[in-house]
C-alpha positions as CSV (number, residue, x, y, z in Angstrom):
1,X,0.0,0.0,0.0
2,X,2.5,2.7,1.2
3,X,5.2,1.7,-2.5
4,X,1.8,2.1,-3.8
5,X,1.6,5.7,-2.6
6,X,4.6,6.7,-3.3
7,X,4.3,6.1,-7.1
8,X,1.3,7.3,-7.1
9,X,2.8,11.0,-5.9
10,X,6.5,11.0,-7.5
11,X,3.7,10.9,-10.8
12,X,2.2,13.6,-10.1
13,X,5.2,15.7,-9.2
14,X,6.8,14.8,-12.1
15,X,3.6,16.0,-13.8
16,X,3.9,19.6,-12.5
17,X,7.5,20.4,-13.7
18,X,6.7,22.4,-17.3
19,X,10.7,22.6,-19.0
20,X,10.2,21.1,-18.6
21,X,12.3,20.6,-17.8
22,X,13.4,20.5,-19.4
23,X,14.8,23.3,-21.7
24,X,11.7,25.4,-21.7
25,X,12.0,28.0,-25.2
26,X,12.4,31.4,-24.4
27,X,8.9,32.4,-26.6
28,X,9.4,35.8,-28.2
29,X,12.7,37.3,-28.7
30,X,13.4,37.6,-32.3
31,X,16.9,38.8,-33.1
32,X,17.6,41.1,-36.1
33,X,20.7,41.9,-38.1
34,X,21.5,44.8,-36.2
35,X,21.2,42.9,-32.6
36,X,23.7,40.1,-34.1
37,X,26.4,43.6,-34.4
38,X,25.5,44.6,-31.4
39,X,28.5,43.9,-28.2
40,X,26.0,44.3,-25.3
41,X,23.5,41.7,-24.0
42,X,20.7,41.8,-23.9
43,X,18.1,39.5,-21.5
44,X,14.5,38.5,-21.7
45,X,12.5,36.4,-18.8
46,X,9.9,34.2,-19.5
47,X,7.4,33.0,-16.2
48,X,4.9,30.3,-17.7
49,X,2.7,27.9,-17.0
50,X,2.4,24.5,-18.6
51,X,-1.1,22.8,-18.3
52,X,0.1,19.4,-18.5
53,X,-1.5,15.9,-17.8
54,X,0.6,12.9,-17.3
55,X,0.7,9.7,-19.2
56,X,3.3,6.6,-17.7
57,X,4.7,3.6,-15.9
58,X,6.6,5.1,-12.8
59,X,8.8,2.8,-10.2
60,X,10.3,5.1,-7.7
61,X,11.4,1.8,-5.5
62,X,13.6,-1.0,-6.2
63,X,11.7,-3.4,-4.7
64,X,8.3,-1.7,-5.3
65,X,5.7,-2.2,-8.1
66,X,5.4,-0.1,-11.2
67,X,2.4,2.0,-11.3
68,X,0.7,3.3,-14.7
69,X,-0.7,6.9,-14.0
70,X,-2.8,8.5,-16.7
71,X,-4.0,11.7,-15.0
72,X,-5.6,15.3,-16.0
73,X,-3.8,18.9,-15.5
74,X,-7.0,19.4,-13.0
75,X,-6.6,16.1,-11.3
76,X,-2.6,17.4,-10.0
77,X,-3.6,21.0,-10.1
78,X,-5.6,20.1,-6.7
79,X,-2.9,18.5,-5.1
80,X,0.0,21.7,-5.9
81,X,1.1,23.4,-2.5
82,X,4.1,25.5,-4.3
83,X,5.0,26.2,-7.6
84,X,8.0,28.3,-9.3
85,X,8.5,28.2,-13.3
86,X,10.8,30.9,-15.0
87,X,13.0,30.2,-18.2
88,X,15.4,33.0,-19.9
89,X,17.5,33.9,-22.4
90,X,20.6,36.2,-22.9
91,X,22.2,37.0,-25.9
92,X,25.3,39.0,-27.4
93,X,25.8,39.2,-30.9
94,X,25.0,35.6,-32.5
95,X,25.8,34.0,-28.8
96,X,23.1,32.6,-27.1
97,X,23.0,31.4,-23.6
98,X,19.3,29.5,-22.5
99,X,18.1,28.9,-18.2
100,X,15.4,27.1,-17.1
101,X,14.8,26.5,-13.7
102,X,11.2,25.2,-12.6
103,X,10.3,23.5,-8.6
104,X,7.1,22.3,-7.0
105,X,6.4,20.7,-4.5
106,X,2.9,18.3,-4.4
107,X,1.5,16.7,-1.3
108,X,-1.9,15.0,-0.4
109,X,-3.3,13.0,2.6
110,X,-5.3,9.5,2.2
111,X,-6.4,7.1,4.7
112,X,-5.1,3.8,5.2
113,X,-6.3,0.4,6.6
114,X,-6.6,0.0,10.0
115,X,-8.1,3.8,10.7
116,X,-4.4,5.0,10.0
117,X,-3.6,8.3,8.3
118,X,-1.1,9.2,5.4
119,X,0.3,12.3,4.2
120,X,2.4,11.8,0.6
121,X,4.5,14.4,-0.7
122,X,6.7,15.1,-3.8
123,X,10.0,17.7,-4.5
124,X,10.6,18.2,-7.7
125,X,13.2,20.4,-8.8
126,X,15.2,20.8,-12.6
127,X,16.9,23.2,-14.1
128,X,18.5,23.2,-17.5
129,X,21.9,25.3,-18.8
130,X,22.5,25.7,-23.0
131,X,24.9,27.5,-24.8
132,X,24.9,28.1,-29.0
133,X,24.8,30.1,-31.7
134,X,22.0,32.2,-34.0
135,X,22.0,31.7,-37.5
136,X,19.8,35.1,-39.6
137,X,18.3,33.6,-41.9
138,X,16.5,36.2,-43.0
139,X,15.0,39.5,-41.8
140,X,11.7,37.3,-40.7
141,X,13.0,33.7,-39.8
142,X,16.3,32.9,-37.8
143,X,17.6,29.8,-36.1
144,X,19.3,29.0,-32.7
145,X,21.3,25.9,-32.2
146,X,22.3,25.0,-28.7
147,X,23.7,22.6,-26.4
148,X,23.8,21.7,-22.6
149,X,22.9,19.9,-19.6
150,X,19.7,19.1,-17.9
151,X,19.4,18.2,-14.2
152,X,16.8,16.6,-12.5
153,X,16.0,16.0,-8.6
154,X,12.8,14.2,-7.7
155,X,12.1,13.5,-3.9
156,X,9.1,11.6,-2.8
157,X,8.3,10.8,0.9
158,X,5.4,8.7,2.3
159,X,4.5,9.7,6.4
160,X,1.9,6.9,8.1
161,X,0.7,8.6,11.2
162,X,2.0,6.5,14.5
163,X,4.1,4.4,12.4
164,X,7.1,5.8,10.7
165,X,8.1,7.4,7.1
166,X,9.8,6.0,3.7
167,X,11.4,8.1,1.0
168,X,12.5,7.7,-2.5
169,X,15.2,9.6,-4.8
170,X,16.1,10.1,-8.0
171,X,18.2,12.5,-9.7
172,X,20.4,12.8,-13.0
173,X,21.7,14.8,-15.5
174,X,21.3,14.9,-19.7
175,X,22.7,16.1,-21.9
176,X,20.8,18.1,-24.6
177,X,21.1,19.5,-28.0
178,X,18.1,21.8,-29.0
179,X,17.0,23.9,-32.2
180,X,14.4,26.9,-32.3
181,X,13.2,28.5,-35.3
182,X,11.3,31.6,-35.2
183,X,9.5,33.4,-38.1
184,X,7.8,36.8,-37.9
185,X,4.1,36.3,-39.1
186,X,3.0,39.8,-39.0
187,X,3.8,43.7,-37.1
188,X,3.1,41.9,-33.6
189,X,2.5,38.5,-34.3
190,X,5.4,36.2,-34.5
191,X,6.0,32.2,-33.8
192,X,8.0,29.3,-32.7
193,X,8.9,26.2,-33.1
194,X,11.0,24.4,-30.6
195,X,13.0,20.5,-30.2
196,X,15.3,18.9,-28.5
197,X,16.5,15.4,-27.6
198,X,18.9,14.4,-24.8
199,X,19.5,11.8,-22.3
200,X,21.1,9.3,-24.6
201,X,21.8,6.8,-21.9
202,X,24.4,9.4,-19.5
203,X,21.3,10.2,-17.6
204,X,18.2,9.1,-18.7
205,X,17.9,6.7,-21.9
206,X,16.6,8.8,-23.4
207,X,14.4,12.3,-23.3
208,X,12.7,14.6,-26.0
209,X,10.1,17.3,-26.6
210,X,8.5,19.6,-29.2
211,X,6.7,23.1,-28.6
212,X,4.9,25.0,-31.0
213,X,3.4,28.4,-29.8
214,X,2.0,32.3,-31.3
215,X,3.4,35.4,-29.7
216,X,1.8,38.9,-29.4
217,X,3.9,41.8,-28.9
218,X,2.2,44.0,-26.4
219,X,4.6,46.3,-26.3
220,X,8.8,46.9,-26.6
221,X,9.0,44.7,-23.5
222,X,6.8,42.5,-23.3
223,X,5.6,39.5,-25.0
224,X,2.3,37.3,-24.5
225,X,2.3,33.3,-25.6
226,X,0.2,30.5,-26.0
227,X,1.2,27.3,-27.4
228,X,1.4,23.5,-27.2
229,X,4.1,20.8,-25.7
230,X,4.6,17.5,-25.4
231,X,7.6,16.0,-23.9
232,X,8.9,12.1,-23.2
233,X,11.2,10.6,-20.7
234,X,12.7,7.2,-20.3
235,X,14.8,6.6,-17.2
236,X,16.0,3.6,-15.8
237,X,18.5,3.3,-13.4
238,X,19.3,1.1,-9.9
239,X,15.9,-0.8,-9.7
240,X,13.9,2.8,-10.5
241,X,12.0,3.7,-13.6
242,X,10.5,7.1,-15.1
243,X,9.3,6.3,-18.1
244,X,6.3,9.1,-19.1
245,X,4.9,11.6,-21.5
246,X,3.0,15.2,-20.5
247,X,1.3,17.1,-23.1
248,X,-1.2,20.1,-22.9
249,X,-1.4,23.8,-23.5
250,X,0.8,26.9,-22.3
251,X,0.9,30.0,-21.0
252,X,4.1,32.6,-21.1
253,X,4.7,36.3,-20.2
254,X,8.0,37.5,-21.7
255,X,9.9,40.5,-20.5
256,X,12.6,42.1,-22.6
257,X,14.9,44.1,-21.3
């Protein structure tokens, strides 16, 4: 019942992260000739939301059982206690350096046989680090191609009232290579298409998403977005497994500065 639990929760965690994380796409920037000659850089910050369900077989235990989870954005939404989701972008020239850094922490309490209480809980923290280059295209399209790291930190903890606690870990770190293409559609609307694919057995076996999203221009500095993600992980290690998808809609506010 409690190994149950526990994969039940670590699920759901896992559900809340948005970039993601995985190497969220900073939405709107789009670079022009003159910012590629320019010396100084320049930043945008991106906080978003990502209204993701969960699809998967998770086994945070060596010597538990592996659960399949198939649950709504509404269905972990209800269990969220604290959240924090913020991705940005700097860029000098044709240099581009990529953040992501996204935590939340999910808990919920259930009874148990017995007329004994429990309280599950899930940490989830990642953050994600990429350096590369922007290639101009043109005056309405350019591409950025980028490298890094991806780190992940999951922490799940099952508490039985009167009776004691377990806890399960996992973290690791991917590498990544990512592309982003941007076009300008119109005077304020512009869009984005975003991949990458990592893992390839350092970390995970491997992990890889797509985004697609339309961006308003509001003003100089500041950016609205709404798009689409979907994003696949495959880790095995030790006795534990992570092996899920999360799709759904998004939400972003960029600031340029």
């Amino acid at each position: 019942m409690a190994e149950h639990a526990i994969s039940w929760r670590l699920a759901s965690g896992l559900a809340l992260a948005v970039v993601c994380g995985l190497a969220s796409p900073a939405w709107a920037q789009k670079p022009t000739q003159a910012d590629a000659q320019d010396n100084a850089w320049r930043l945008q910050l991106t906080p978003y939301v990502w209204m993701a369900g969960l699809n998967g077989d998770i086994k945070p235990l060596r010597s538990g059982p592996t659960g399949h989870v198939n649950r709504s954005f509404s269905d972990i939404l209800s269990e969220l206690d604290t959240a924090f989701f913020l991705t940005g972008t700097a860029r000098k020239g044709q240099a581009v350096l990529h953040g992501d850094i996204s935590h939340a922490l999910t808990s919920d309490r259930s009874d148990l046989p017995l007329g004994l209480r429990a309280k599950a809980s899930v940490k989830q923290t990642s953050a994600t680090l990429l350096a590369g280059y922007n290639w101009l295209e043109s005056g309405r399209s350019n591409l950025d191609t980028m490298a890094g790291l991806r780190i992940w930190d999951v922490k799940a903890k099952l508490a039985i009232d009167g009776v004691g606690d377990v806890q399960s870990s996992a973290s690791f770190i991917d590498p990544v290579l990512a592309g982003r293409w941007r076009s300008q559609l119109a005077s304020r609307w512009s869009s984005i298409v975003y991949a990458d694919i990592g893992g390839f057995g350092v970390g995970s076996r491997l992990t890889w998403q797509g985004m697609a999203a339309l961006n308003y221009q509001w003003s100089d500095g500041l950016f609205f977005s709404l798009g689409y993600r979907y994003l696949q992980v495959d880790y095995r290690r030790n006795g534990k497994r992570l092996d899920f998808n999360q799709s759904g809609p998004l939400l972003g506010a960029t600031f340029r500065f």
